[in-house]
Each structure stands twice: as C-alpha cells, then as structure tokens.
Backbone as JSON Lines, residues from 0, in Angstrom:
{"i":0,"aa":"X","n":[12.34,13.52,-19.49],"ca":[13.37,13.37,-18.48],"c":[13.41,11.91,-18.01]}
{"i":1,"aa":"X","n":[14.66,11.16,-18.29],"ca":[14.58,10.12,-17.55],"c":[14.58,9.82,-16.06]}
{"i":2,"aa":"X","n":[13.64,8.5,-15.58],"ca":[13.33,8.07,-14.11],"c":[14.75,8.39,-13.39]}
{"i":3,"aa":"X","n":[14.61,8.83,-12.53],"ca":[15.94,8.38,-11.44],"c":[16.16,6.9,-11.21]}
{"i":4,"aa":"X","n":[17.53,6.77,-11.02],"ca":[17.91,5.32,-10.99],"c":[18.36,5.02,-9.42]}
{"i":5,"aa":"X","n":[18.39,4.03,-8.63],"ca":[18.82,3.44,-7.35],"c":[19.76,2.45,-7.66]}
{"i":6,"aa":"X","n":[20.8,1.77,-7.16],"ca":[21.42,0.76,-7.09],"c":[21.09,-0.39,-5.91]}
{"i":7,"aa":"X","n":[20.16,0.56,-5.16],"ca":[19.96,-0.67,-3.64],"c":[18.59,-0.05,-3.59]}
{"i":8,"aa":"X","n":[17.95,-0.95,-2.95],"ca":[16.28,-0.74,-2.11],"c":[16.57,0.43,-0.99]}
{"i":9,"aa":"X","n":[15.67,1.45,-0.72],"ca":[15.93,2.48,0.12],"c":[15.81,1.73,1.29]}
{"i":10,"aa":"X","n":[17.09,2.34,1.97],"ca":[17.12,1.77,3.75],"c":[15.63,2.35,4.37]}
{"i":11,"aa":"X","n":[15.39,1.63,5.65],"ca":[14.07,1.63,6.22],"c":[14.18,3.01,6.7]}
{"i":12,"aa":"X","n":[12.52,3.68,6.34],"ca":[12.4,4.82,6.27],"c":[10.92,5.05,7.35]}
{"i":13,"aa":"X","n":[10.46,4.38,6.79],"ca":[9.07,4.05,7.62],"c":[9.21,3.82,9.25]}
{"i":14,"aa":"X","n":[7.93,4.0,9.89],"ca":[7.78,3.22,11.14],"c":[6.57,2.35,11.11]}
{"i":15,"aa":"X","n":[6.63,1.18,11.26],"ca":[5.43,0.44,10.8],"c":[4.74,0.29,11.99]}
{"i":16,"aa":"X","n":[4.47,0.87,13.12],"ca":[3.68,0.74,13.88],"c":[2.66,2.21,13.66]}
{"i":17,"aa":"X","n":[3.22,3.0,12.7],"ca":[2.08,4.14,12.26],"c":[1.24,3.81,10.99]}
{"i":18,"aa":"X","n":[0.53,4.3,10.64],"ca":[-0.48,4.08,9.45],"c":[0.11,5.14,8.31]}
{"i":19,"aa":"X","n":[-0.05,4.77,7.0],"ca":[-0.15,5.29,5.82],"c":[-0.92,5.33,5.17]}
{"i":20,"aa":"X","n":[-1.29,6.17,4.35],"ca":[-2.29,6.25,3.04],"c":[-1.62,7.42,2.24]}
{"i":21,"aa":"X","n":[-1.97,6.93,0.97],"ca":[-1.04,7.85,-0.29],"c":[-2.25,8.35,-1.06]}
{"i":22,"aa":"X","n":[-2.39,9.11,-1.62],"ca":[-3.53,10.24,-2.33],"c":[-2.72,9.96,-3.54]}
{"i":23,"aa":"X","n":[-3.35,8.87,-4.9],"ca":[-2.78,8.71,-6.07],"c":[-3.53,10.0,-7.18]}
{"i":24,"aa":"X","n":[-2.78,10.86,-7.34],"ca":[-3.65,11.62,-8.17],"c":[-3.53,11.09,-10.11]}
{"i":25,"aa":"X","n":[-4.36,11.1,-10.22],"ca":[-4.72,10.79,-11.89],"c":[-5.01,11.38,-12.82]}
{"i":26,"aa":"X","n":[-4.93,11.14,-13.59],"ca":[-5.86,11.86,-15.11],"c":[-7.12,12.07,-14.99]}
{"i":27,"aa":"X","n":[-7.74,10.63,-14.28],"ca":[-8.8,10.64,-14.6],"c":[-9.88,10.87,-13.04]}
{"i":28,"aa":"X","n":[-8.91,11.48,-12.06],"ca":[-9.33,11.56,-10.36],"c":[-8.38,11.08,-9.44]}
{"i":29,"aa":"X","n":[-8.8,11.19,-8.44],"ca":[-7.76,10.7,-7.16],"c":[-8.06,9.38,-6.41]}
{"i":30,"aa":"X","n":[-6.64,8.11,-6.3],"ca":[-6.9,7.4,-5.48],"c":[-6.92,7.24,-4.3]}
{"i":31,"aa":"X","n":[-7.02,6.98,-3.22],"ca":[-6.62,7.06,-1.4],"c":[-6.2,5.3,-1.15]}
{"i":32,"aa":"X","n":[-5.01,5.06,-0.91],"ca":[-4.81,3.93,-0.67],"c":[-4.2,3.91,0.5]}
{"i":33,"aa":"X","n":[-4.37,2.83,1.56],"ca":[-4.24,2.36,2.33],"c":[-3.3,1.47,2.51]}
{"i":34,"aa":"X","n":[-2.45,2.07,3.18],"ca":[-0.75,0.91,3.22],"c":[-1.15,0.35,4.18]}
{"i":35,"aa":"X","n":[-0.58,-0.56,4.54],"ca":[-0.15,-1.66,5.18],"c":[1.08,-2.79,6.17]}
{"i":36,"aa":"X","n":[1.59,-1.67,6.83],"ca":[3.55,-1.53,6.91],"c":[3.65,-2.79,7.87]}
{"i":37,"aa":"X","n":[2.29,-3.21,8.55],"ca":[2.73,-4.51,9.92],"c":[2.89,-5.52,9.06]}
{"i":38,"aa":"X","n":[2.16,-5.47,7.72],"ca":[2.16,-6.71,6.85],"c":[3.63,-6.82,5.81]}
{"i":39,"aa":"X","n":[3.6,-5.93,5.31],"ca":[4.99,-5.79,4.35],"c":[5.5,-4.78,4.22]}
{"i":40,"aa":"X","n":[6.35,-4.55,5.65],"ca":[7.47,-3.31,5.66],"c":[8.18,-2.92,4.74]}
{"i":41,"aa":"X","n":[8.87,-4.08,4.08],"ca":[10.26,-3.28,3.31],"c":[9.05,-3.11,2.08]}
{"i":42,"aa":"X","n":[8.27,-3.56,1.48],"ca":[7.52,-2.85,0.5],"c":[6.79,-1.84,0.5]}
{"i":43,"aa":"X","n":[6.2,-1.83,1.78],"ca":[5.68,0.14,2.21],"c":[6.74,1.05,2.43]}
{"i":44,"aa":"X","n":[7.85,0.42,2.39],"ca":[8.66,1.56,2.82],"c":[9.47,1.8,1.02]}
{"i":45,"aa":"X","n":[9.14,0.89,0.14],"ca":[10.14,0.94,-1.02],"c":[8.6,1.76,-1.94]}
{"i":46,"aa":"X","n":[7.31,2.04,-1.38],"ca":[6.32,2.65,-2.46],"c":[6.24,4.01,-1.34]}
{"i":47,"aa":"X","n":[6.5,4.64,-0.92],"ca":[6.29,5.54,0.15],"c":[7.71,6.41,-0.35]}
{"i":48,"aa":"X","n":[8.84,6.0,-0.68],"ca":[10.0,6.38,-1.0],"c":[9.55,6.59,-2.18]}
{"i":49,"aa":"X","n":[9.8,5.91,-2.88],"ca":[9.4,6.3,-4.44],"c":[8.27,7.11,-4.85]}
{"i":50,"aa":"X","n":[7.12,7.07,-4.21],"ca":[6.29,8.18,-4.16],"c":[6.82,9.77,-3.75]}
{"i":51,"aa":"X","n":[7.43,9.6,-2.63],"ca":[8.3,10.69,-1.59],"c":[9.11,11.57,-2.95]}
{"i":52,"aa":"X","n":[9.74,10.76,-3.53],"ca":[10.9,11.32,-4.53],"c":[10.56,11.53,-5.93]}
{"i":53,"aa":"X","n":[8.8,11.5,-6.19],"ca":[8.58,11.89,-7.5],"c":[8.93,10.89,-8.26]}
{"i":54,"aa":"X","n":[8.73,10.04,-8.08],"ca":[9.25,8.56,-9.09],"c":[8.14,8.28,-10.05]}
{"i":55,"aa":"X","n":[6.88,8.14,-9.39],"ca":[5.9,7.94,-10.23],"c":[5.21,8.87,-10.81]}
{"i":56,"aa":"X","n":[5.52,10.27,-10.75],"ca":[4.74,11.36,-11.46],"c":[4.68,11.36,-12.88]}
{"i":57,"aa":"X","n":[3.68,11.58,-13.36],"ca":[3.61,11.35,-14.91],"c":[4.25,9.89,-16.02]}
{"i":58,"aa":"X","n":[3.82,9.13,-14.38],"ca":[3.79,7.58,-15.33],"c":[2.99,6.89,-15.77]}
{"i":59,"aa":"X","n":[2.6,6.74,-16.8],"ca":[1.6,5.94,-17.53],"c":[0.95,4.89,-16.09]}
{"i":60,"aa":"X","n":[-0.38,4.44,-16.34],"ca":[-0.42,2.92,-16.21],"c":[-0.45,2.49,-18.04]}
{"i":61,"aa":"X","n":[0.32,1.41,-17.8],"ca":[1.04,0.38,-19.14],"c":[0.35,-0.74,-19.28]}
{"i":62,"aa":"X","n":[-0.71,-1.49,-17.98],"ca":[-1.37,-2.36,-18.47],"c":[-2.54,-2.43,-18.03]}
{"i":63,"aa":"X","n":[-3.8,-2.49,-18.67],"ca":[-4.78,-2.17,-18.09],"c":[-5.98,-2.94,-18.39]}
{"i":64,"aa":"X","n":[-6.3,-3.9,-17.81],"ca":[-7.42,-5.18,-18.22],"c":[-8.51,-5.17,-17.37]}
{"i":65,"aa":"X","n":[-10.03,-5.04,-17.96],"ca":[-10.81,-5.48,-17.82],"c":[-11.75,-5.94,-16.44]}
{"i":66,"aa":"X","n":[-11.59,-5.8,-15.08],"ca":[-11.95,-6.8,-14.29],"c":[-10.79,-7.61,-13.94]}
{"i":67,"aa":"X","n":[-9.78,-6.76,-14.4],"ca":[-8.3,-7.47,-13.74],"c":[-7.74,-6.58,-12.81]}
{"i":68,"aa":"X","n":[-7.28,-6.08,-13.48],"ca":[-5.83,-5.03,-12.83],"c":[-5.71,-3.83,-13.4]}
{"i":69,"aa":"X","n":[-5.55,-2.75,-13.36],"ca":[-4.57,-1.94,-13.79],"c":[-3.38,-1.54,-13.04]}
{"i":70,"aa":"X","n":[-2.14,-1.54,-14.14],"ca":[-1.08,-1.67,-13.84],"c":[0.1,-0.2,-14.18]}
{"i":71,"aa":"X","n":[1.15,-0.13,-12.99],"ca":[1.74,1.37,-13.29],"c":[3.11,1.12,-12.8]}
{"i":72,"aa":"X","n":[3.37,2.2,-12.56],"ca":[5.2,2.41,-12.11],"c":[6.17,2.04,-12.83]}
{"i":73,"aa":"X","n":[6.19,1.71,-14.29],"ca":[7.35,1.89,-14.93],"c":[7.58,3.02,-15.58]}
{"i":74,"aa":"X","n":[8.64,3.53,-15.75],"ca":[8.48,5.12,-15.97],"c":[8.95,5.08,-17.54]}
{"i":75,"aa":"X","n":[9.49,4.13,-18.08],"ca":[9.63,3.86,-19.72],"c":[7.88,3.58,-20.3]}
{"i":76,"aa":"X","n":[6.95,3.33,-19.44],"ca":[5.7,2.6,-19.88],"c":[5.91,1.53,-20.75]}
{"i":77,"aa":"X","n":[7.19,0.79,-20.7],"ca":[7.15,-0.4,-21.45],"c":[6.37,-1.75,-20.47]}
{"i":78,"aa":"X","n":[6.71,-2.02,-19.67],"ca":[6.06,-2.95,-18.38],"c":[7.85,-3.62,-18.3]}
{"i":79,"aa":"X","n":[8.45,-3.05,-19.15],"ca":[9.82,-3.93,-18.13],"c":[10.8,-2.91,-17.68]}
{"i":80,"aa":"X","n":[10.38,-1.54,-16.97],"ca":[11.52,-0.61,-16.58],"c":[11.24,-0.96,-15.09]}
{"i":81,"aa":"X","n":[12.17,-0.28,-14.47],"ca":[11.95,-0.52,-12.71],"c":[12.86,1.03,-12.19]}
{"i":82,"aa":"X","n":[12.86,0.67,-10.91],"ca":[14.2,1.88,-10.14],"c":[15.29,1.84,-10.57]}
{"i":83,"aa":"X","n":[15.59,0.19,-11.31],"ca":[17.61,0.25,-10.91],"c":[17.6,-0.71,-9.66]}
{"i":84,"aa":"X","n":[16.47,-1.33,-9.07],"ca":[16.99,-2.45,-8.49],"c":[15.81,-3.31,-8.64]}
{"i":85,"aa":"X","n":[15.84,-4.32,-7.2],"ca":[14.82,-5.69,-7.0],"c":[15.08,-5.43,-5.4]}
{"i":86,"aa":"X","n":[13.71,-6.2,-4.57],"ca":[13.99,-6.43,-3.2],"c":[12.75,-7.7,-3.16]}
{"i":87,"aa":"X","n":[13.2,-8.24,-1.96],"ca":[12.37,-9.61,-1.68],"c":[10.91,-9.46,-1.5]}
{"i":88,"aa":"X","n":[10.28,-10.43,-1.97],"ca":[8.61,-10.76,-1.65],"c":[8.48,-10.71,-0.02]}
{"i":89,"aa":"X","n":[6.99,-10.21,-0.1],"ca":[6.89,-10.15,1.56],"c":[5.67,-10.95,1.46]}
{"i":90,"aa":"X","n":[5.44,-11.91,0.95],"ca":[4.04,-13.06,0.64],"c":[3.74,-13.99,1.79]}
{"i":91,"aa":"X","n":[5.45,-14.38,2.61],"ca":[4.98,-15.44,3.91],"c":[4.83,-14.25,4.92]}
{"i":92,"aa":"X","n":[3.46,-15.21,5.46],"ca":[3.11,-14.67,6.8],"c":[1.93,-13.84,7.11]}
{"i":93,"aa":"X","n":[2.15,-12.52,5.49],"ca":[0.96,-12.25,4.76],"c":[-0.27,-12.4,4.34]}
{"i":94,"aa":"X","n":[-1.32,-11.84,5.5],"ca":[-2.59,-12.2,5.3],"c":[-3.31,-11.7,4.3]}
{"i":95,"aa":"X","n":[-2.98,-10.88,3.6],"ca":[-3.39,-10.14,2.89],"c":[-3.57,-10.76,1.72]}
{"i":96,"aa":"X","n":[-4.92,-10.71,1.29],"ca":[-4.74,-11.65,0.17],"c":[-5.52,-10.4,-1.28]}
{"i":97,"aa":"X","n":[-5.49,-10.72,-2.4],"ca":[-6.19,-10.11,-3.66],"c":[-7.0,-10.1,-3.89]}
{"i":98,"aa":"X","n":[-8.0,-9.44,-2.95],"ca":[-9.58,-8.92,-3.52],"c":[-9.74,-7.58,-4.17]}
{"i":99,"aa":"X","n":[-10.91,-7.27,-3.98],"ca":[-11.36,-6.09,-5.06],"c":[-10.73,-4.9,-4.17]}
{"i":100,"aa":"X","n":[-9.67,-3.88,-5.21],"ca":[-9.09,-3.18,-4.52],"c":[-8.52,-3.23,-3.83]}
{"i":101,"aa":"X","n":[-7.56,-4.31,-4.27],"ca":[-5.68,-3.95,-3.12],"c":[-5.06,-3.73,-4.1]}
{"i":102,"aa":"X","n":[-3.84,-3.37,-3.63],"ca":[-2.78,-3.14,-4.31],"c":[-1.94,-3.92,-3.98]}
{"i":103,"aa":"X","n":[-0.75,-4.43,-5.04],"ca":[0.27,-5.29,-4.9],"c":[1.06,-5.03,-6.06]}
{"i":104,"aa":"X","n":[2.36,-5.75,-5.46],"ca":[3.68,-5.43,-6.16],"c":[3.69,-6.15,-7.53]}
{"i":105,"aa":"X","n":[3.77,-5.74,-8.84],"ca":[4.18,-6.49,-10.11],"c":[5.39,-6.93,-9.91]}
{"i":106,"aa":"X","n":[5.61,-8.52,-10.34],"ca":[7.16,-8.68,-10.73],"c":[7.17,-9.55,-12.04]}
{"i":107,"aa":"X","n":[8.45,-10.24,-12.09],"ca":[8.74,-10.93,-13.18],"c":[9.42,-12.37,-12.75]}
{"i":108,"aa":"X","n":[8.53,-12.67,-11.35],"ca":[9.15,-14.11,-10.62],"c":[9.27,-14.07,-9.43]}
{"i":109,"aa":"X","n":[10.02,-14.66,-8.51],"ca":[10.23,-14.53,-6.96],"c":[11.1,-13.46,-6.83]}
{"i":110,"aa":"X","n":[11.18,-12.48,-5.92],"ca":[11.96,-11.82,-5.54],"c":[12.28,-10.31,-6.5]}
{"i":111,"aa":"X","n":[11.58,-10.25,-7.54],"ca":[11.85,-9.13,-8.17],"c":[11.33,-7.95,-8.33]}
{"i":112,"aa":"X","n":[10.77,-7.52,-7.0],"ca":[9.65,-6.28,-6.69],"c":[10.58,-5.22,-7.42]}
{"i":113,"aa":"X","n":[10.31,-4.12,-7.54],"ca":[10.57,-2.92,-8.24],"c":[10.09,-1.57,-7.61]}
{"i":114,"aa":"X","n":[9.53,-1.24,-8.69],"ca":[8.7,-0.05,-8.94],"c":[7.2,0.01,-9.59]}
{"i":115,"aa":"X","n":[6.62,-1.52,-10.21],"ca":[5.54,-1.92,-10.87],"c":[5.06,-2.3,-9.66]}
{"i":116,"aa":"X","n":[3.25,-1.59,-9.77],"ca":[2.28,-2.52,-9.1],"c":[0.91,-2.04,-9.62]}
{"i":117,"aa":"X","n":[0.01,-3.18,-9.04],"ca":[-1.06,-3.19,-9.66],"c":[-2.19,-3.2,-8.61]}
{"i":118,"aa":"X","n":[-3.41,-2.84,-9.13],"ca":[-4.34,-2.68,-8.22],"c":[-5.81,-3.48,-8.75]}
{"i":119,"aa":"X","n":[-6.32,-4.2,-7.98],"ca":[-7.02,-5.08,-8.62],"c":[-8.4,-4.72,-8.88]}
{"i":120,"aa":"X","n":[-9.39,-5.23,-9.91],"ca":[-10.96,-4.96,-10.17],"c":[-11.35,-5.7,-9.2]}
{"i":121,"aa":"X","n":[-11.27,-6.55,-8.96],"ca":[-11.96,-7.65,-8.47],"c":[-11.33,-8.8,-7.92]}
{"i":122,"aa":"X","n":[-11.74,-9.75,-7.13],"ca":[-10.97,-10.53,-6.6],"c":[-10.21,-11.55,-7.36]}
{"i":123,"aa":"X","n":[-8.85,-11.52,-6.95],"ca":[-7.73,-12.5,-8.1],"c":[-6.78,-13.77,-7.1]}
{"i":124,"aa":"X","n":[-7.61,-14.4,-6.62],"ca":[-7.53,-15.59,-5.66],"c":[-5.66,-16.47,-6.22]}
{"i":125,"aa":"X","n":[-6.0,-16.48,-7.38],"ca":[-5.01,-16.84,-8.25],"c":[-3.16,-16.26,-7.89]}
{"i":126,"aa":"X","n":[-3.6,-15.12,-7.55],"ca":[-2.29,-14.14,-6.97],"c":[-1.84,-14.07,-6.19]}
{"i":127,"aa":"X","n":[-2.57,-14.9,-5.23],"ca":[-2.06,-14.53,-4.14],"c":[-0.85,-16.05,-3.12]}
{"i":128,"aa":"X","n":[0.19,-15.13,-2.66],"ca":[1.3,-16.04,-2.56],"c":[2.53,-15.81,-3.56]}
{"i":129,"aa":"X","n":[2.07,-15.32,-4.79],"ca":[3.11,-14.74,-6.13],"c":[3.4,-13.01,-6.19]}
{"i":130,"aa":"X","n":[2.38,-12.67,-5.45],"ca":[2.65,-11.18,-5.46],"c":[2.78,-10.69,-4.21]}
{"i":131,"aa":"X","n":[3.16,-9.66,-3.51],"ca":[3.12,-8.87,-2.16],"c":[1.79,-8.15,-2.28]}
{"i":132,"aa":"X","n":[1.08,-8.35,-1.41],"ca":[-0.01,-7.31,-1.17],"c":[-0.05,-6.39,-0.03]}
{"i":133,"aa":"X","n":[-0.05,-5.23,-0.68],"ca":[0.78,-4.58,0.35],"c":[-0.45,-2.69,1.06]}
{"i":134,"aa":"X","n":[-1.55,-3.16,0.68],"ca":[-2.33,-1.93,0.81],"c":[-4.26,-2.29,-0.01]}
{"i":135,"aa":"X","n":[-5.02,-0.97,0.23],"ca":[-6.19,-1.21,-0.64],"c":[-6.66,0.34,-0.42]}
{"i":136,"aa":"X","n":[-7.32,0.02,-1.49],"ca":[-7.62,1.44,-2.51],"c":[-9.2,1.63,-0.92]}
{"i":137,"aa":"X","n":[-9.09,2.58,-0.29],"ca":[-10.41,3.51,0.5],"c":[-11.22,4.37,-0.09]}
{"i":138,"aa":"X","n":[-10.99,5.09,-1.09],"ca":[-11.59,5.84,-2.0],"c":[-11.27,5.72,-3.08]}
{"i":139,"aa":"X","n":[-12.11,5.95,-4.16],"ca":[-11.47,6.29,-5.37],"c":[-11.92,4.76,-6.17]}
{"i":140,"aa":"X","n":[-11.98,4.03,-5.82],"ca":[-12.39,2.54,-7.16],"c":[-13.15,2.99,-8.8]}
{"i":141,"aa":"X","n":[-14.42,4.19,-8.18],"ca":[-14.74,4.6,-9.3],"c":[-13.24,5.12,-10.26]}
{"i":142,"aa":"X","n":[-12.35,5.42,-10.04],"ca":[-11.22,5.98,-11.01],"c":[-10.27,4.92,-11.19]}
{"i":143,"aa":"X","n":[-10.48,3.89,-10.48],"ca":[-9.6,2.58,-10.93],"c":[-10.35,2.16,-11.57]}
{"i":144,"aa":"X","n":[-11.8,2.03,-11.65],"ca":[-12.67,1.37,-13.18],"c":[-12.18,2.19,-14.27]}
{"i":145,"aa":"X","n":[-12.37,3.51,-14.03],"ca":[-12.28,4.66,-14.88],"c":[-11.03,4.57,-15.84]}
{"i":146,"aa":"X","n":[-9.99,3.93,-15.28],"ca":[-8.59,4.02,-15.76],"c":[-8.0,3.29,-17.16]}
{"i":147,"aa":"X","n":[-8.3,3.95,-17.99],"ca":[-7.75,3.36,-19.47],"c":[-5.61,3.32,-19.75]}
{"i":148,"aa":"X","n":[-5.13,2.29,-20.7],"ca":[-4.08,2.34,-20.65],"c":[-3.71,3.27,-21.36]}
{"i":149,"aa":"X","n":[-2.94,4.04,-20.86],"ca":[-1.97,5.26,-21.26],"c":[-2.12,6.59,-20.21]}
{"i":150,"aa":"X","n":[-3.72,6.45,-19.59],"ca":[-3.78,7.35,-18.41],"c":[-2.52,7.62,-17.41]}
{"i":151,"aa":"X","n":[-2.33,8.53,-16.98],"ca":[-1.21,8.55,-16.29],"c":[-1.25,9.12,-15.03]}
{"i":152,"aa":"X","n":[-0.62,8.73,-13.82],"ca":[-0.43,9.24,-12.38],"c":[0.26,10.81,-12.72]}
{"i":153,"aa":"X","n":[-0.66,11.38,-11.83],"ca":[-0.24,13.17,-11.76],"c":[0.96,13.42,-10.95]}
{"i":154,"aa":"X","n":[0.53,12.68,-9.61],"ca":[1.18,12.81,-8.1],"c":[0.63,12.12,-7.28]}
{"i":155,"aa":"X","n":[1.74,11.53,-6.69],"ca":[1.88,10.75,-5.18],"c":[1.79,11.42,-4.06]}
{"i":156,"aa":"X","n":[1.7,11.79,-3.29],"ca":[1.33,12.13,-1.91],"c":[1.25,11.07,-0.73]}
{"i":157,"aa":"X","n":[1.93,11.01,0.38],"ca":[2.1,10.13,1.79],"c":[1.5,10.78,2.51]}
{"i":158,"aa":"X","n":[0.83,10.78,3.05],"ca":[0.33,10.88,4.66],"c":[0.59,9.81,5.83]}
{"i":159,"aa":"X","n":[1.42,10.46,6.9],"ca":[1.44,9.07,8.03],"c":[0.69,9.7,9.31]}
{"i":160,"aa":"X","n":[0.39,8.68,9.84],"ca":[-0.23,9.11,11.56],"c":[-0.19,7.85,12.57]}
C-alpha cells in the first residue's frame, strides 16, 4: 500500500507547553523517545502527526551505520521518499545538540525536513546546526544498537501530559 501523501506540513496540533514521548515499536523491541516541543515545535508537531496517522508503520530503517545513526521514515525505503512536502529547520536558538541518543530530522539541505530522521549511536558534534534535533531516545538504546538495515518500525504511539 502506498504512504499517504500531504501537500502542506500539518497545521499546529501540539501544545508545546505539555511533554511528549512516542513508544517506537520495532522488529527488534521498543523505543521511548522523548520530544521536545519548547525546542522545535513545528517539528514535534510534524513527527507526532505522522506517527498519529500511521505514516511510519512498517517502514524500513534504510540507513543504518555503525556508531552513527540509524535512519527511517521513508516509506519507499529508498532514503529519498518523504510525505509530499518540506517544512523549515528549527536549528536557531536550539540547544539541543547530537549526542548519544537524540533524534533529529534527515534532510537533503536547508529547509527540507520531511518524514526522514535519524537517531544517533553516539555523539555527532559535526550535525549539529544542519539538522533539527528534536527529542532523545529514554529507553530502548539497547534496540537502536540492535537495529540492522531493513529492520522495520511496527508502530508509533504518542503519549502527551
């Protein structure tokens, strides 16, 4: 079945003065990640939606390195599908920087967030300022080591409070 498509970034859905965490379920176990909405609203609110609507169920991660990253949310598993749109970097202002276990938005340049993101092994000093970091993995790292390419996300799940 092909991904559902968007033409625009979902209008604000979130309240960023509440907390999130999403329960990534896997092949290989479950992640618990920790959003981040005071830091980069319109991107917690564009992975919270897309989670919400079954976007990422039974999507590969497509790239998967070493003490880098593993990488997910294209639903072709090529690394160049998305929703059907782009929305802006949320990098200024952003304290959040790429250590072991955050998560952040994949793109293909300034401004081209999606539906790709990645979650890091280890700290990637290098990234930061080029990507949105927008959350970090609370449980679960053992299954982000664990995670070989072609493994695939089961289900998304939101929790807010």
């Amino acid at each position: 079945m092909a991904a559902r498509q968007w033409r625009t970034p979902p209008a604000m859905q979130i309240d960023a003065g509440k907390s999130y965490r999403v329960t990534l379920e896997t092949t290989k176990g479950a992640i618990v990640l920790e959003l981040y909405p005071q830091h980069a609203p319109r991107t917690v609110n564009n992975f919270v939606f897309l989670s919400r609507e079954g976007f990422y169920d039974g999507v590969p991660f497509h790239r998967v390195i070493d003490d880098f990253v593993i990488q997910g949310g294209d639903p072709t598993g090529t690394g160049r599908g998305g929703p059907g749109y782009s929305f802006e970097d949320e990098c200024k202002g952003n304290p959040l920087k790429h250590g072991t276990g955050f998560i952040s938005m994949a793109n293909a340049g300034p401004d081209t967030n999606g539906s790709q993101f990645f979650i890091t092994h280890s700290p990637q000093p290098h990234l930061d300022g080029k990507h949105t970091v927008f959350g970090k993995v609370v449980e679960g790292m053992d299954v982000v080591h664990a995670i070989r390419q072609g493994d695939r996300m089961v289900k998304l799940t939101v929790s807010e409070g």
